[in-house]
KOLTORVO-787629 format. One record per residue: residue in one letter; x negated, y negated, z of N, C-alpha, C in turn. Coordinates in steps of 0.1 Angstrom, whole numbers, plus 5000, padded with zeros to 4 digits. Example, Ala and Ser with C-alpha at 12.3 -4.5 7.8 and 13.67 -1.06 7.14 Angstrom:
BEGIN
A486850575078487750455078486850335078;S487250225071486350115071487150005079;
//
This chain:
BEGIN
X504752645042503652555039502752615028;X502252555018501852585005499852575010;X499352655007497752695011496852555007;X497352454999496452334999497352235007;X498452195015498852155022498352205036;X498052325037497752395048496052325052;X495252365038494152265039493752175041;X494952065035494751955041494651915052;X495551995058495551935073494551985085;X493852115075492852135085491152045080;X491452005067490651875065490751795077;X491951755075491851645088491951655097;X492451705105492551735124491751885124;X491251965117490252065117491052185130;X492352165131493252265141493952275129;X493952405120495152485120496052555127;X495952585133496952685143498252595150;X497652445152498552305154499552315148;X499552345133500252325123501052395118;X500652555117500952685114502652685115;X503352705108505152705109505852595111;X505152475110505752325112506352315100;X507952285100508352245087507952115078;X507252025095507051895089506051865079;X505251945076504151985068504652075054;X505452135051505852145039505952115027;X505252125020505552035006506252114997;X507452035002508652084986508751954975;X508852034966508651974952509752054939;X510652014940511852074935511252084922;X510651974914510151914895508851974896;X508252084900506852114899505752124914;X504952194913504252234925502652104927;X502352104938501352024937499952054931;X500152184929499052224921498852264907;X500352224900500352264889499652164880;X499452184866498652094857499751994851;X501052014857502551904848502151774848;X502151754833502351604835503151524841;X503251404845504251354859503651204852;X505651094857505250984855505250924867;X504350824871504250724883504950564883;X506250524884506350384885505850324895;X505150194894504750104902504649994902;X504949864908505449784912505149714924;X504749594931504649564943505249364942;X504849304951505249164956506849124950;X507749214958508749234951509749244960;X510649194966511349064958511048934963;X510548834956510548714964510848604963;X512548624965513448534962514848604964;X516548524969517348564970517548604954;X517248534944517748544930516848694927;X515748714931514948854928516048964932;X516348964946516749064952518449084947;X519248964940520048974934520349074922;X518849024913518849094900518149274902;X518149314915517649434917517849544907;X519349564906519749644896519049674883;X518349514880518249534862516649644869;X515549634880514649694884514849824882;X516149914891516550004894516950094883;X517650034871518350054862516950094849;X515950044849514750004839513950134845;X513650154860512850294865514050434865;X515250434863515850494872516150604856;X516250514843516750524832515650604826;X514050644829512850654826513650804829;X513550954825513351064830512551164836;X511051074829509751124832509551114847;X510150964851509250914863509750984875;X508451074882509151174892508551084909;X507950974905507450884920507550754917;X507850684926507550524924506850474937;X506450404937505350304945505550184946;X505750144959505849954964504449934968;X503549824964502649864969502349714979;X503949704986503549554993504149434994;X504249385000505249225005506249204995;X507249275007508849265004509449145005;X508849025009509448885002508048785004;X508448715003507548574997506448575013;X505248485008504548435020505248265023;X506148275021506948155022508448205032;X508748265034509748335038509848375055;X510548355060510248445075510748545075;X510048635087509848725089511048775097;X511148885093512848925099512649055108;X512249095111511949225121511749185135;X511049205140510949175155510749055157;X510948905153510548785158509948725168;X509148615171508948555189509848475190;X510848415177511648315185513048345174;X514248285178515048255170515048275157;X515748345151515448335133516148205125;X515148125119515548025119516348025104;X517047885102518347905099517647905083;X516747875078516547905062516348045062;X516148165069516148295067517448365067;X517048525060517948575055518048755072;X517848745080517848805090517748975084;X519049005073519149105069518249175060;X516949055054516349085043516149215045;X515149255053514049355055515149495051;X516249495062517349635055517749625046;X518449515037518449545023517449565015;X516449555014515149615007515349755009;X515149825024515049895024516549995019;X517749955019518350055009518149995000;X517749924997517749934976516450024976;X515750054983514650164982515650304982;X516650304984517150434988517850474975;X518150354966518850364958517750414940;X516450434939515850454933515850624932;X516150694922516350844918515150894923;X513750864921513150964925512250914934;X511151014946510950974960510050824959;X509750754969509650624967508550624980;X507550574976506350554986505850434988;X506150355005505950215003504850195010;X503650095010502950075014503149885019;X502749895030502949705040502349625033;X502749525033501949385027501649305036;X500649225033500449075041501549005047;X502548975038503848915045504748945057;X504949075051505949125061505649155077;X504149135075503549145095502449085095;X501249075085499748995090500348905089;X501148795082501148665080502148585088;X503048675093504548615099503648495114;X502548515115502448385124501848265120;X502148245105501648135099503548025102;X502747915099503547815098504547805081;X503647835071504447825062505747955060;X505148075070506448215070507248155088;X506948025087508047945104507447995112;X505848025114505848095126507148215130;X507648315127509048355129508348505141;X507248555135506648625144505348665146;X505248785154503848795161503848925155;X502648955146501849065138502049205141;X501949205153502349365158503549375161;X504249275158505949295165506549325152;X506249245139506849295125506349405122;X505349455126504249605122505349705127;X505349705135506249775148507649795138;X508249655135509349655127509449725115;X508349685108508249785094508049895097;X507649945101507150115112508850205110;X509450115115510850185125511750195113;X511250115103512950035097512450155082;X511350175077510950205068510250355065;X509650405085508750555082509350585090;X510850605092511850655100511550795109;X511050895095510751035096509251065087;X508451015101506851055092506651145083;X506051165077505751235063506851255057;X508051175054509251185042509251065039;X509051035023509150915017510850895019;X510650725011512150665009512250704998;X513650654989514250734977515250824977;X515750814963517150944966516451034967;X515451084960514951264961513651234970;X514251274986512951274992512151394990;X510951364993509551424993508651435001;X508351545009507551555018505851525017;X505451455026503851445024503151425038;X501851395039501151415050500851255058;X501351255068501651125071500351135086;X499551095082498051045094498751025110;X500050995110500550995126500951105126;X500751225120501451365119500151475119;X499051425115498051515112496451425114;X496751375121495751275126494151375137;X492851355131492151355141492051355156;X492451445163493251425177491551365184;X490451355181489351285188489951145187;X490451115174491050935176492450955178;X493250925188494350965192495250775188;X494050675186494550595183495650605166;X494950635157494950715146496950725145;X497450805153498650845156499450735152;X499450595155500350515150500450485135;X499750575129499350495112500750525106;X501750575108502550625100502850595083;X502150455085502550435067501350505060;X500550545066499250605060499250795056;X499850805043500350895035499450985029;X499351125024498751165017499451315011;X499251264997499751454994499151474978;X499251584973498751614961499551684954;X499551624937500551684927499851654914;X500251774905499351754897498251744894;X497351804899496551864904495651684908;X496351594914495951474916495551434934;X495051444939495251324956496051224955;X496851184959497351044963497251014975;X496750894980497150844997497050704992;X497950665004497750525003497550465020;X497050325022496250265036496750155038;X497350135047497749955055496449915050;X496549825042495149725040495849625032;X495949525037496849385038495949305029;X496649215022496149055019495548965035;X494948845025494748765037493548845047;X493048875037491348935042491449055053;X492649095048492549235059492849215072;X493749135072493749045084492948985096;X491848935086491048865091491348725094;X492148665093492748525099493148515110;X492448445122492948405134494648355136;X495248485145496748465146497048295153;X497848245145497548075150496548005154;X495648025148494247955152493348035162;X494148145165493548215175494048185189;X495148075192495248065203495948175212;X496148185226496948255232498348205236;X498548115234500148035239500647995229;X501547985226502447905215503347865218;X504047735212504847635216506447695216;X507247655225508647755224509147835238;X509847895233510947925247511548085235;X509848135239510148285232510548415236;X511548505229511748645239510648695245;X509648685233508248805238507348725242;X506348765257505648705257504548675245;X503748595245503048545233501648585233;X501148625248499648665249498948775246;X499948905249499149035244499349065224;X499548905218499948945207499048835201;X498948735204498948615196497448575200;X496348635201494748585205493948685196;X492648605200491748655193491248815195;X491348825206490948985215492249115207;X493249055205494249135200494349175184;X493749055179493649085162492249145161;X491249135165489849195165490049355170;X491349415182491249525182492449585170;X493249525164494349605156493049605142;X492749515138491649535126490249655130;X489749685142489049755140489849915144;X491149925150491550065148492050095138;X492649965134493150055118491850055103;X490949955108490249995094489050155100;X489350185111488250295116489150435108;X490850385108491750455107491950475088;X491750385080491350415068490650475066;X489250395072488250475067488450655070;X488350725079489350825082490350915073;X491050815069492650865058491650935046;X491050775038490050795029489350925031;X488650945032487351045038488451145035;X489251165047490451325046490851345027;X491351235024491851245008490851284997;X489951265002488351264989487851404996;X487651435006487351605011488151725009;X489651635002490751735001490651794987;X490451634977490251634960488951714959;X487951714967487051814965486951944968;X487451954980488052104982488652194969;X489652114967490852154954490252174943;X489152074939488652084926489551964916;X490551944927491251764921490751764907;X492051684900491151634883490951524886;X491751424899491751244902491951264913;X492251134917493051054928493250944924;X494350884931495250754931495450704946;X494850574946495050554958495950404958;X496450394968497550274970497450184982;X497050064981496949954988497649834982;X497749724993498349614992497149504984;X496049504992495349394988494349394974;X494649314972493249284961491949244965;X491149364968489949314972488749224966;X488849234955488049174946489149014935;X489948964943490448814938489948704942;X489348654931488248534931488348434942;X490548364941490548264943490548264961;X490448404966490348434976488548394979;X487948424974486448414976485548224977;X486848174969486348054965486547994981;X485647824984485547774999486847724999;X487547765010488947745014489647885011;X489347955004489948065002490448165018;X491348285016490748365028489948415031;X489148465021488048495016488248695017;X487148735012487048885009486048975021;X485448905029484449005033484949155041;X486349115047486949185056487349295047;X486949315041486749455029486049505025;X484549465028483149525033482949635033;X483549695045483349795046483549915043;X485349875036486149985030485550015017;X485349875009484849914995483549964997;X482549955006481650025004481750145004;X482750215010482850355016483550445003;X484350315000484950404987484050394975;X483450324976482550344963481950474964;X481050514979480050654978481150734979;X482150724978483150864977483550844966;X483950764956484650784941483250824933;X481850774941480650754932480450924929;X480650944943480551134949481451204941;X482151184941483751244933483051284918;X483151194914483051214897483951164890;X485051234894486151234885486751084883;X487951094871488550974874489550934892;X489350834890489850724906490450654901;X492050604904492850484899493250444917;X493150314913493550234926494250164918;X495850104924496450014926497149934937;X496849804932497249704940497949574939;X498649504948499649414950498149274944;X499249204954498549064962498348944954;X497648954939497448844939498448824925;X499148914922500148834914500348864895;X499148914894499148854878498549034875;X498949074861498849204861497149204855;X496349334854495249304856494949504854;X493949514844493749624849492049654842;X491249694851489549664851489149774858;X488049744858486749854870486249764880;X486249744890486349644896484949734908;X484349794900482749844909482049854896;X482149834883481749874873480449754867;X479249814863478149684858478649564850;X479849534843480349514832480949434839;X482149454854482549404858481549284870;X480449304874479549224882479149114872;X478449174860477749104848478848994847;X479948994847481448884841481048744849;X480748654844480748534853482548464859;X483548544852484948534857485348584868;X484248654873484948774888483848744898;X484548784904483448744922482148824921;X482148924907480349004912480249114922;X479249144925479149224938479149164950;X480549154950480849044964480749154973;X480749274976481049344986479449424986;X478349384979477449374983476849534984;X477249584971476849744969475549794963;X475249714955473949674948473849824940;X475049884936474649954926476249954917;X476750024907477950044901478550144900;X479450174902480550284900481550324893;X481250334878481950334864483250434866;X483550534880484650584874485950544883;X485550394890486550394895487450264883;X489050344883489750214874490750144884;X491149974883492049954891492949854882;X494349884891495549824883496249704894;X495849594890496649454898498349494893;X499349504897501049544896500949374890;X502049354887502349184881503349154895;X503049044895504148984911505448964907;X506448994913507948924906508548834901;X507348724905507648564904507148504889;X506348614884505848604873506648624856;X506448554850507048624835506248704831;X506348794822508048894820508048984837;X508848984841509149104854509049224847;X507949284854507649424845507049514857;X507349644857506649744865505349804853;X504749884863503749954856503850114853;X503950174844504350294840502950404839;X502750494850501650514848501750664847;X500950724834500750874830499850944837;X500551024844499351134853499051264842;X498051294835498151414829496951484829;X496351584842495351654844494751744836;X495651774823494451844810493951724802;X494151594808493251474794492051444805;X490951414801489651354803489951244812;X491151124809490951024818492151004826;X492751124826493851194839494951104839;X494550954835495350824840495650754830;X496550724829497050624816498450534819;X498250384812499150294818499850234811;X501250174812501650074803502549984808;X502849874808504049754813505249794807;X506349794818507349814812508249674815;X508949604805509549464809510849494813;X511449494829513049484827513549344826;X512749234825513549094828512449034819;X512648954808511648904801511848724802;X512548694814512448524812513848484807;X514248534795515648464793516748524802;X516348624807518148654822517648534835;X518448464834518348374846518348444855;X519048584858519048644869517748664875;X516848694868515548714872514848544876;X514948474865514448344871514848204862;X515348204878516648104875516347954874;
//
């Protein structure tokens, strides 16, 4: 175990001696040490694949990141098929016959198939949303959570990818006062380049703030699992308040660690777009259910100094702004200070990924380089520009 990995963990659970000779805490890094100043490239990507024709054309994806020699990480940052789609992991009923049963494992090896380590972060689709009617009702929220859990964070703290990579996985080094904490497994953290990265279950669809089926406790059917300890209001009110207590937490450990270190950044990785208008507008899901996180990260990127890159899935369209910044409130195009901070925070930058569904299918190629001033630097790369039908047919 490397002496800022060792830190980290006594950042967070404040027991070293817990830890002391655990392999599972190791950070090996074959291409460079986590504390070196190497420049390093980051691919990233998210709402991907959403469509049998997407998950067809995978190769030209795989082939466009794989072909880069720079790129030493890549990033999913969320919903591995459509909010139109059902849900394929743990179901409440029957998988009905417009679904693809196998989706969820073929995603996950074509994750396996990407050269270098691969860090996924949950989406709205694949578990908050599966008890909507347009994903067939197919399941209940903690039953596909559970699913994604098993199928994807096999071995806590080791990403997917050909070159795995060890990191600090919150169900491994968790606060033992919140013992709830322990199930976060997708909730990651490690440092390279002299950078922080973690990323946080924080879903589309307001953080899952939407009543699971209206909120009722019974649902219509002749289902394997019962429907009550999953499907009410009492159940989504307690998964949303352990896991956002459980962010907030991750957060906090990652920004005490970049200060410890002397960090030149952080990069942090979520699903949702907190700040997407069309979410805000009446009918929308709306935004509030992010309140609390953006506030928190604001006094900690405000605290920080340094540069902050957030990237995020969700709403589709590539996008890259200050999304706490005066410049950004002043815009009569954006929601404002919807999250109700009433001051600005110029060094945080954030990157919306482009959705798959969208022309040109492009990842985001991002420059980590801790001797430049703005540590972070970005560019689109197109592997499918519209005329391969393969991409969109």
């Amino acid at each position: 175990m490397n002496r800022k990995t060792l830190g980290l963990v006594a950042a967070i659970v404040g027991v070293v001696p817990l830890l002391i000779g655990s392999s599972a805490y190791r950070e090996e890094n074959s291409r460079g040490g986590n504390g070196s100043n190497k420049r390093i490239v980051v691919a990233a990507f998210g709402d991907w694949p959403y469509s049998q024709a997407l998950l067809n054309s995978a190769p030209l994806l795989l082939n466009s990141i794989n072909s880069d020699p720079n790129v030493r990480l890549v990033i999913h940052v969320g919903d591995i098929h459509s909010g139109s789609m059902p849900c394929t992991g743990i179901g409440l009923s029957p998988v009905p016959k417009t679904s693809v049963p196998e989706w969820n494992k073929w995603i996950f090896d074509i994750f396996g198939q990407f050269n270098a380590p691969l860090v996924y972060t949950p989406g709205d689709n694949e578990w908050t949303d599966c008890h909507k009617t347009k994903e067939f009702t197919s399941g209940a929220p903690m039953n596909e959570l559970a699913a994604v859990r098993g199928l994807f964070f096999p071995q806590p703290g080791v990403t997917l990818g050909g070159l795995k990579k060890n990191v600090m996985s919150q169900a491994r080094a968790f606060d033992p006062r919140f013992p709830a904490d322990a199930k976060f497994v997708e909730n990651v953290v490690w440092e390279e380049s002299s950078v922080v990265f973690v990323t946080l279950n924080l879903p589309g669809s307001n953080n899952d703030g939407l009543p699971w089926l209206g909120g009722s406790a019974t649902v219509p059917g002749n289902y394997p699992f019962p429907p009550s300890p999953f499907l009410n209001e009492e159940a989504r009110k307690q998964e949303v308040a352990e896991r956002g207590a459980a962010n907030l937490r991750w957060l906090d450990a990652a920004f005490d660690q970049a200060e410890q270190d002397g960090a030149r950044g952080v990069l942090i990785a979520i699903q949702a777009d907190m700040w997407d208008p069309a979410a805000a507008v009446p009918g929308g899901d709306g935004l509030d259910g992010y309140d609390e996180f953006v506030q928190e990260l604001a006094r900690r990127v405000k605290a920080f100094g340094g540069p902050v890159l957030l990237i995020n899935g969700d709403s589709h369209v590539f996008e890259a702004d200050k999304p706490l910044s005066a410049a950004f409130y002043a815009d009569p195009t954006t929601v404002g200070d919807f999250h109700k901070l009433g001051y600005a925070v110029e060094n945080l930058n954030r990157i919306t990924v482009q959705g798959s569904t969208n022309k040109p299918a492009e990842w985001v190629r991002i420059t980590i380089d801790p001797r430049t001033e703005a540590v972070f630097t970005w560019e689109n790369v197109v592997y499918c520009d519209g005329t391969n039908t393969a991409c969109f047919p």
